[in-house]
C-alpha positions in Angstrom: 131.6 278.1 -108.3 133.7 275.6 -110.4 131.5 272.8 -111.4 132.4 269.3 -109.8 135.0 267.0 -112.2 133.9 264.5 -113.4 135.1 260.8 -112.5 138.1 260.0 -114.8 136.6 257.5 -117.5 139.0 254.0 -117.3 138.5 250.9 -118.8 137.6 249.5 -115.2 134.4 252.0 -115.1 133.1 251.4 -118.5 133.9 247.0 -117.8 131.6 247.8 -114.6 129.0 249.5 -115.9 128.5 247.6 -118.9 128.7 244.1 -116.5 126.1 245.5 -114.4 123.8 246.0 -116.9 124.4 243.3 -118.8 123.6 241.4 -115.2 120.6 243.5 -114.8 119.0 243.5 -118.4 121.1 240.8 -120.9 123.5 241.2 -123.5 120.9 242.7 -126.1 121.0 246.1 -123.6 124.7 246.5 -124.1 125.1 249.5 -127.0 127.5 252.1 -126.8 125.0 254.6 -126.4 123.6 253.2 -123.5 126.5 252.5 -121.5 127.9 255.9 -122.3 124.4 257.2 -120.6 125.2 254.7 -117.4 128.0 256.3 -117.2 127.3 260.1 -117.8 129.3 260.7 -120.8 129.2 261.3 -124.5 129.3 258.1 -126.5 132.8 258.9 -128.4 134.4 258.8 -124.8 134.2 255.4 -124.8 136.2 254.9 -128.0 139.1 256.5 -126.3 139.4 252.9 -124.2 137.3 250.2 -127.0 136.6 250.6 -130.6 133.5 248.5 -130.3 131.2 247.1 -129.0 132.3 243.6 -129.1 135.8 244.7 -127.3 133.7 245.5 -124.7 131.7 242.4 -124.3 135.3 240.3 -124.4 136.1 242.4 -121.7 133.1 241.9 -119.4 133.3 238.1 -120.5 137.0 238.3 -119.0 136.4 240.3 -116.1 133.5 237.4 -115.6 136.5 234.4 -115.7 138.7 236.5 -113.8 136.7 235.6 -110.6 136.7 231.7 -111.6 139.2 229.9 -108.9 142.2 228.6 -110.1 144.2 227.6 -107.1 143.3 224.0 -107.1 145.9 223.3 -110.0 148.8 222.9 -108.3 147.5 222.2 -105.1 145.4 218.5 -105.3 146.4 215.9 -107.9 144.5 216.5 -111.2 140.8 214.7 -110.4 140.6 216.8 -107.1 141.7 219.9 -108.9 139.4 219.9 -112.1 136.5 219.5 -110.0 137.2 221.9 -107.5 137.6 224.5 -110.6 134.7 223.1 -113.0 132.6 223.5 -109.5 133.8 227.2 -109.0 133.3 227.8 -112.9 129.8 226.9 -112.6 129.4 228.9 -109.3 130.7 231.9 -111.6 128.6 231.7 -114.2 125.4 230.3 -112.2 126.0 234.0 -110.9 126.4 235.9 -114.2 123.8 234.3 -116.6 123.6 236.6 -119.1 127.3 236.4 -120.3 127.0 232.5 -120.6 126.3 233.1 -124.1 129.4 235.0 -125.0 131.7 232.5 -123.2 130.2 229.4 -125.0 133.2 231.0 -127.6 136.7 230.2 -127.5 138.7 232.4 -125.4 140.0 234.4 -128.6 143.3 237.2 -128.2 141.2 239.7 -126.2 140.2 237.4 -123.1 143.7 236.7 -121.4 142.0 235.7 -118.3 140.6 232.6 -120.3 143.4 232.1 -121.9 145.2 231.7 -118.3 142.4 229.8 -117.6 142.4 227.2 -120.6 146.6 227.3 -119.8 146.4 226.0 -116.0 143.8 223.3 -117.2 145.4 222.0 -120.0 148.8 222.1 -118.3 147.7 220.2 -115.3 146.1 217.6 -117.4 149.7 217.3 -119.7 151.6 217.7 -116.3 149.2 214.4 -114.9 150.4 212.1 -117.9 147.5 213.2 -120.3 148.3 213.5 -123.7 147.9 216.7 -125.2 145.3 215.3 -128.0 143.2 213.9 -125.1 144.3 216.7 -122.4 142.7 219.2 -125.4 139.6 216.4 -125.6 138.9 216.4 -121.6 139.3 220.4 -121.5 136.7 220.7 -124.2 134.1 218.2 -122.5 134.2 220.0 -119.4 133.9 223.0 -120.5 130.5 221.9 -122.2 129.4 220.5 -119.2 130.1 223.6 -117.4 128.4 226.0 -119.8 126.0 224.0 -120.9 124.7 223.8 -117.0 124.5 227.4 -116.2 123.4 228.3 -119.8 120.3 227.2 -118.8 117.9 225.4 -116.1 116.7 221.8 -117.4 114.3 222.1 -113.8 112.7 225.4 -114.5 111.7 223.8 -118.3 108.3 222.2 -117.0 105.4 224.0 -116.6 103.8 224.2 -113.0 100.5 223.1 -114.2 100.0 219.7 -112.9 96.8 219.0 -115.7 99.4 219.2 -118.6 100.8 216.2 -117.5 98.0 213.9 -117.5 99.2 211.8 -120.2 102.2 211.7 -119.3 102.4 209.6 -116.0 106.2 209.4 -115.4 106.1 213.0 -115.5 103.7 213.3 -112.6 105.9 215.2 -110.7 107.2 217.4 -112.9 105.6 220.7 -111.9 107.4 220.4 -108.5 111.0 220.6 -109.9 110.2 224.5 -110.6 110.3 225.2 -107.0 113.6 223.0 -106.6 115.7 224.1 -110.1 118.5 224.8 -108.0 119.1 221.8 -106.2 118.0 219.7 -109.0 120.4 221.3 -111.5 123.2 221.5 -109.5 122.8 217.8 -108.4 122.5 216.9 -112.1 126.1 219.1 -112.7 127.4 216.8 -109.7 126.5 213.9 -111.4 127.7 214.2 -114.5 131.1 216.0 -113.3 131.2 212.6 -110.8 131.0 210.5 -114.1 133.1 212.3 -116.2 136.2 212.2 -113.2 135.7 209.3 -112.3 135.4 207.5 -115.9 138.6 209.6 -117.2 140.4 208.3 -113.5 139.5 204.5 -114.6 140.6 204.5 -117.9 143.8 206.1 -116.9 144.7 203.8 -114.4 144.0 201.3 -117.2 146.4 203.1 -119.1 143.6 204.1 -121.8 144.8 207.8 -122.4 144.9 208.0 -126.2 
């Protein structure tokens, strides 16, 4: 009997395979080798679609902003819009942790689905009266705010052991925030993306833009 064909290798495969175990096991188990054993093929297969490594990581990075939800620009006046987005960007990478430290990059030629991205936030800031200096200036600052939330949990930073914090009295409660680090770290997000809005709507109603 004919043996079975094997699945045609595609880009979309080897972006799937190599975002699943970078979900599953971080960025440092990403090699060629070991995605070309995911996927049950000899490692030079691969370079048929990438010619490194690195193209590959762009691409799971991309495939990672793909899912971020841009329909808010457009739709709501600016405010309403950026924080509908920097909410869903967080949501996004909140879900894909390990890949936070490749996007904390600029979007470079190989990630056109950040470049779409960076293009639909700058534009709707230019578009709301923002100049492009400060448009550039707002994009930046809420893109640290984003990554810098997901790259890591401020909550989940204390140690559970109540007797460390014996000389430290306003820290009494910190061993409870382990078992809350979601609700405290997306609260904190909240806050800060509630202060950043609503500052930047102030001082442009002031006509403070430069």
């Amino acid at each position: 009997m004919a043996r079975p064909r094997q699945a045609l290798l595609t880009r979309e495969r080897i972006v799937d395979a190599a975002s699943a175990l970078v979900d599953k096991e971080g960025l440092d188990a990403l090699s060629m080798r070991r995605l070309a054993t995911e996927l049950g093929v000899q490692g030079p297969s691969l370079y048929n679609h990438f010619g490194t490594k690195a193209e590959i990581v762009d691409a799971v990075a991309d495939a990672v902003i793909e899912r971020i939800d841009l329909t808010a620009f457009g739709a709501y006046e600016w405010p309403e819009a950026v924080r509908r987005w920097a909410q869903s960007y967080r949501a996004v990478l909140v879900a894909h942790p390990n890949i936070v430290p490749a996007l904390a990059t600029g979007p470079g030629r190989r990630r056109p689905a950040a470049l779409a991205m960076a293009e639909a936030v700058f534009g709707a800031l230019v578009d709301a009266g923002w100049p492009p200096a400060r448009a550039t200036h707002i994009g930046a600052l809420l893109r640290y705010l984003v990554i810098g939330s997901a790259l890591g949990s401020f909550a989940l930073g204390f140690d559970i052991d109540p007797g460390l914090y014996d000389q430290y009295p306003h820290l009494h409660d910190a061993p409870l925030l382990a078992a809350r680090h979601e609700a405290v770290d997306e609260a904190a997000f909240e806050l800060g993306l509630d202060l950043l809005i609503n500052g930047l709507t102030a001082g442009q109603e002031l006509g403070t833009r430069r």
